[in-house]
N, C-alpha and C positions, 0 to 999 in steps of 0.2 A: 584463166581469168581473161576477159575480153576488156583490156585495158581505155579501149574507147570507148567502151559502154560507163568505166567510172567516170571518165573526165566528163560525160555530158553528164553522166548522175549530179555530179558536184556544179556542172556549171547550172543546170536548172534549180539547181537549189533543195537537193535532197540530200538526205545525211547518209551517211557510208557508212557501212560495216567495219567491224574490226578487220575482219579478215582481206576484206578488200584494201583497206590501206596498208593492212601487211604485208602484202599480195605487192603493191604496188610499190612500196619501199624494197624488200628484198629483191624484186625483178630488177630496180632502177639500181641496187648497190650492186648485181651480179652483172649486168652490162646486156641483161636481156631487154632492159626497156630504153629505145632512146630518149635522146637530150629532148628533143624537140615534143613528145610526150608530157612528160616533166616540168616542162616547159608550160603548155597545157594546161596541166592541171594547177601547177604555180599560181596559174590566172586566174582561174577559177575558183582556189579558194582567194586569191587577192578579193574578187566582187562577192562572191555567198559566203564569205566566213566558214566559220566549224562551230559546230558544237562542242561542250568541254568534254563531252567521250570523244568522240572525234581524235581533240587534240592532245587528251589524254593516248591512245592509239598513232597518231602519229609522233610523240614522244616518246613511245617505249620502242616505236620502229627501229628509230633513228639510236638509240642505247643498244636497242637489239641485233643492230648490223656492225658491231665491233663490239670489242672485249667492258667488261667495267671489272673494276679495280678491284684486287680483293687485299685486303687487309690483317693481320692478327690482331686479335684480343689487345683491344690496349683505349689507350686515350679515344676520346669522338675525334671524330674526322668533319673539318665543319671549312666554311668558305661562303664568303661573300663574293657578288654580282652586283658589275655598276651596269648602265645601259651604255655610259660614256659623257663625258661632258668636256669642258676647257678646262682647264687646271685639275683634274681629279687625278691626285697621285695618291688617296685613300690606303688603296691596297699596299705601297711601299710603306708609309709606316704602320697601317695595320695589322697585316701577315708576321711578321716578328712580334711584335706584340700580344697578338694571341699566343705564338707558338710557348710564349713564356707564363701562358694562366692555365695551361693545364690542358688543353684542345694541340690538333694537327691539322694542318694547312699544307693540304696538296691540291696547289694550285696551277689550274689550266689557262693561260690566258692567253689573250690575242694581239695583232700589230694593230696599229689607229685605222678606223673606216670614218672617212669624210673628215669632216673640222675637227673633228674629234678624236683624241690623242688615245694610241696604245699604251699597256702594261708592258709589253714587251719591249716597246721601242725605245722607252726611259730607261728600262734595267740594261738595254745593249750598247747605253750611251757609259756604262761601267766597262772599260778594260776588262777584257777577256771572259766574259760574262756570257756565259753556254744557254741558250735557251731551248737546243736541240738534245733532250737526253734521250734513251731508251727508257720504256718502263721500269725497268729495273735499275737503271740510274736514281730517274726520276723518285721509285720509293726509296731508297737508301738513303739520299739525302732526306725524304721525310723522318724516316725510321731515327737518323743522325742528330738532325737537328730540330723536327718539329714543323718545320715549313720546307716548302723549294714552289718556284715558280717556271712553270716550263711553258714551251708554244704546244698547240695541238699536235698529236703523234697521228699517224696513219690508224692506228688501230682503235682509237675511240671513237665514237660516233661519225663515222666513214661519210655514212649516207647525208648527212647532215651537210658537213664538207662539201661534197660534190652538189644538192642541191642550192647550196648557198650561192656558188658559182654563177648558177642559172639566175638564180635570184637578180642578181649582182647588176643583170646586162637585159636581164626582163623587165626591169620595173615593178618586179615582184618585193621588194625587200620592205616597204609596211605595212605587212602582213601581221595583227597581234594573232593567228594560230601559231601563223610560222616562225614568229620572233619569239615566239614561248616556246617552241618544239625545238628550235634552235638554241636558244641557250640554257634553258633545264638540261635536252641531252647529254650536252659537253659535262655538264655539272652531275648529273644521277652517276654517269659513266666513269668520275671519281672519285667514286664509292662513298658520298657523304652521308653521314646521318644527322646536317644541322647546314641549312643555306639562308641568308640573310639576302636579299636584294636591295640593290638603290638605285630607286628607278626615279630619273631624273625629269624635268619639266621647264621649260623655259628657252630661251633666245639661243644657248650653248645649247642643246639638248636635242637628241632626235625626235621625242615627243613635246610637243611646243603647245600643248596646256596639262595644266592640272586633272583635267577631264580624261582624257586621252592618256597620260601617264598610267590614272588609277582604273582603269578598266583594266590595261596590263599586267599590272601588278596585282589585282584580285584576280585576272587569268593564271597568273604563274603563282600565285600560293595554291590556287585551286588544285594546278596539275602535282603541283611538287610534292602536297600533300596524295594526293591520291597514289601517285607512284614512291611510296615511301621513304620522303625525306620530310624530316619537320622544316617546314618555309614559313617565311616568313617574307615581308618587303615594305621597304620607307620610300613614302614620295618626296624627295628630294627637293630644294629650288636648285637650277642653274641659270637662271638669269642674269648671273657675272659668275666671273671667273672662282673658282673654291681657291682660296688662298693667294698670293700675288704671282707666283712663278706661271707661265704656259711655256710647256717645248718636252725638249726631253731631259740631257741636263741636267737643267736649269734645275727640273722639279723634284730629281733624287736629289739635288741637295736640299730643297725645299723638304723634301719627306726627312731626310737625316738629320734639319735643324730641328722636325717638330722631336724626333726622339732625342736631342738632346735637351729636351727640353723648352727649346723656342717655337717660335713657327707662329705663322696667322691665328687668330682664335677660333675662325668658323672651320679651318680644317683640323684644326682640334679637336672641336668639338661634334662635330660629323665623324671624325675617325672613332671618339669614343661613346656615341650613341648607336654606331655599327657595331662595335666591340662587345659590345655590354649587352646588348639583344642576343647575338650570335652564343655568348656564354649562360646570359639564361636558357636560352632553347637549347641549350646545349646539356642543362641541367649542372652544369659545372660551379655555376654561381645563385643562389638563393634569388637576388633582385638585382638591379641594375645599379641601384648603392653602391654593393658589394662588389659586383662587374668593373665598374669604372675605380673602386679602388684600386683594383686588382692591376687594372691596366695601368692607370698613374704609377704606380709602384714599379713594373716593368719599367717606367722610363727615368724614374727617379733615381734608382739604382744603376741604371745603365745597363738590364740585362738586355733591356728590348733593343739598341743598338749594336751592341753584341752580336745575337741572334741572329740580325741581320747583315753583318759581318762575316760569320761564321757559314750562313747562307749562300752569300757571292761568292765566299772561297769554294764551297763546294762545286760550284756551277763554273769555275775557272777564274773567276773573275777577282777584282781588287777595290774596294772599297776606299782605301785612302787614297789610292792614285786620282788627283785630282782631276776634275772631269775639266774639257776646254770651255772656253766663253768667247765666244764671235766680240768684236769690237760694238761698244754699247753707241745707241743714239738717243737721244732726249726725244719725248714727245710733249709738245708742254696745250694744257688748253686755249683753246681759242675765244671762251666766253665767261664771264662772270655768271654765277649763278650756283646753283646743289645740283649732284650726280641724280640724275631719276630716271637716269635707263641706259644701261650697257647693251649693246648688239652685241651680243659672247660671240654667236658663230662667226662676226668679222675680226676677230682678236685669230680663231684657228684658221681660218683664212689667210690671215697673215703669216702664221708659221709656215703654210703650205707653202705660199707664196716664197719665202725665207728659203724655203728646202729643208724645214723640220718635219713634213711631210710627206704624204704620198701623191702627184697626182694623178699616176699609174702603176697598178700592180710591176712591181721588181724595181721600182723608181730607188735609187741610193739615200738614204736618212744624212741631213748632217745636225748631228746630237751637238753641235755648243751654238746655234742659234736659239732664241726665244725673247719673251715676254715678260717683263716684270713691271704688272699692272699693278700700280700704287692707293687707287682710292676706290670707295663702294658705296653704293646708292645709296645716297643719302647723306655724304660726304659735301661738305661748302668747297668750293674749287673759286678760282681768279684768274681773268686771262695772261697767260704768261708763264702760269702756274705748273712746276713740271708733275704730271699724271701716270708718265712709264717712260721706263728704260725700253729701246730693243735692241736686242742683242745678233745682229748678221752681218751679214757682208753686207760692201761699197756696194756693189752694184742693184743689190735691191731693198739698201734700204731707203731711199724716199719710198716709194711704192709702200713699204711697210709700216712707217711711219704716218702716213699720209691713211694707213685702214686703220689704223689703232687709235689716231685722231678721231677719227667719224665716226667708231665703235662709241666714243662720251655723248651722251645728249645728257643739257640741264635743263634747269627749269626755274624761275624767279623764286620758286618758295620751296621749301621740304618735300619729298613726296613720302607715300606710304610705303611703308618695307614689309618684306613678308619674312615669315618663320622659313629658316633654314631644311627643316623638317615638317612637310605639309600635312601627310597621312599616313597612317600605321594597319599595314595589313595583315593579321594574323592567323 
């Protein structure tokens, strides 16, 4: 294959063969094709897109250059996909929660990219809390308990990994072929037969409209169906934070109060319209009635806390060991008026800033800073009024204070609020 003959094909804007993009992923995973290549063509579909064969093709690549999962005869195997937002600790109380209606949750996640917060990096804020297993770790604890949550291994979509990288430092990274070939892979490659996505839209969100989200999201049912998983995907609002908690922390406890039963109502109830999709497409439960019984019941009972319990212990970790909390600071309003727009991404700005973040790859997390955002659009506020705790050290916190402030903008009269849940792609 004459590898510069495809980067121009794709940069003039002509569609590629299967075989050419197969050609050009297994070269790039064997180390016959360089960075700089790659690189290349990264650009290239950045400006001409892909076709859904195309990206169809370049997501069985990126499957096809590592192992995927194989499983015995048993329960569905199902897993939901956020894109990422401020506060979404979703999958902490969700993941136990399926594990207890009759589905399996082997789940691949990741650390935080940009303002927006890892799955990983909250569950490592738990004492002794393993996210590094081997495969055969990794399934035992499925097998045992129904769910486990691990970081990516080397052997699943490899090529995916290594292009990511390039991404990362090209300016390649909003790409919707590449951001659909990118996180289906991860997902086909743990052998699911039931994926749910929540692809977010707003100020918190990497897609910052409703337009732009739902192209995505009708991208990746398209692909996910085609390479056989039944998909599905919700377009989400993130234009404030999901629940009060942002950090890491902060938000497993936030996820372990919604299983005991408390918790914010919009992360409730986002956790249980994920839930209840995932077990219909799952065929597990007749309708969504019957789904969100199912799961109420998990928490009513207290198995779904359990579950997740029973979870961290396998992964090393300790669930009652209480997690730390940085010394809190008041942030109080500075104006009379109604809540009518949150800047979210200056709330994860602020963790960053905290050291609940990253702002370089291998940077050290510290898991007991955070945010606890008190009021939501469309809330009456007074100045003086306190609106959030935060939670870090002396030395930065005016700085962080001072972004959490500015993240409130009001308005003399109510504004308009949107639905939690914009659009349903099936």
């Amino acid at each position: 294959m004459n590898v510069t003959q495809v980067i121009r094909k794709k940069r003039d804007g002509q569609e590629l063969e299967d075989r050419e993009i197969e050609a050009l992923i297994d070269g790039y995973t064997a180390g016959q094709i360089p960075d700089y290549q790659l690189s290349a063509f990264a650009m290239a579909v950045y400006f001409q897109g892909m076709t859904l064969d195309e990206t169809v093709a370049l997501t069985r690549s990126f499957v096809a250059s590592g192992e995927t999962l194989r499983w015995q005869p048993g329960r569905p195997k199902v897993d939901k996909h956020s894109t990422g937002g401020i506060g979404d600790k979703t999958s902490l109380a969700l993941t136990p929660m399926l594990a207890c209606c009759g589905v399996d949750v082997p789940r691949v996640s990741g650390h935080g990219l940009g303002a927006t917060g890892g799955t990983l990096d909250k569950l490592e804020s738990i004492v002794g809390y393993r996210c590094k297993l081997s495969i055969e770790e990794f399934q035992a604890v499925v097998y045992q308990h129904g769910c486990a949550v691990v970081g990516a291994t080397a052997e699943l979509a490899p090529a995916d990994k290594k292009l990511y990288a390039l991404r990362d430092v090209t300016g390649t990274v909003p790409s919707l072929p590449l951001i659909t070939a990118s996180i289906l892979s991860k997902k086909i490659a743990e052998g699911l037969d039931t994926l749910v996505l929540d692809v977010k839209c707003g100020s918190g969100a990497f897609m910052k409209t409703a337009e732009q989200a739902s192209e995505l999201a009708r991208r990746m049912v398209d692909v996910g169906k085609r390479l056989g998983v039944r998909t599905e995907a919700l377009v989400t609002d993130m234009n404030q934070p999901l629940g009060q908690m942002i950090g890491n922390g902060v938000e497993v406890d936030e996820a372990v109060d919604l299983l005991r039963g408390a918790g914010p109502a919009d992360l409730q109830e986002l956790v249980l319209t994920l839930g209840s999709r995932i077990l219909v497409e799952a065929n597990v439960q007749a309708d969504e009635v019957a789904a969100r019984q199912a799961l109420q019941q998990s928490v009513e009972t207290g198995a779904a806390l359990e579950k997740l319990q029973q979870m961290v212990h396998s992964q090393g970790g300790d669930l009652d060991n209480p997690r730390g909390r940085a010394a809190a600071h008041t942030v109080v309003s500075d104006q009379d008026g109604f809540v009518s727009q949150v800047e979210t991404d200056r709330l994860g700005l602020a963790i960053i800033e905290m050291g609940g973040g990253r702002k370089h790859m291998g940077d050290q997390i510290d898991h007991t800073v955070g945010i606890q955002f008190r009021v939501k659009i469309g809330d009456r506020v007074s100045r003086g009024e306190p609106i959030a705790e935060v939670y870090c050290q002396e030395n930065s916190a005016a700085h962080a204070v001072s972004l959490v402030g500015d993240a409130l903008v009001t308005s003399p009269s109510p504004p308009e609020t949107h639905p939690l849940v914009i659009e349903r792609f099936e």
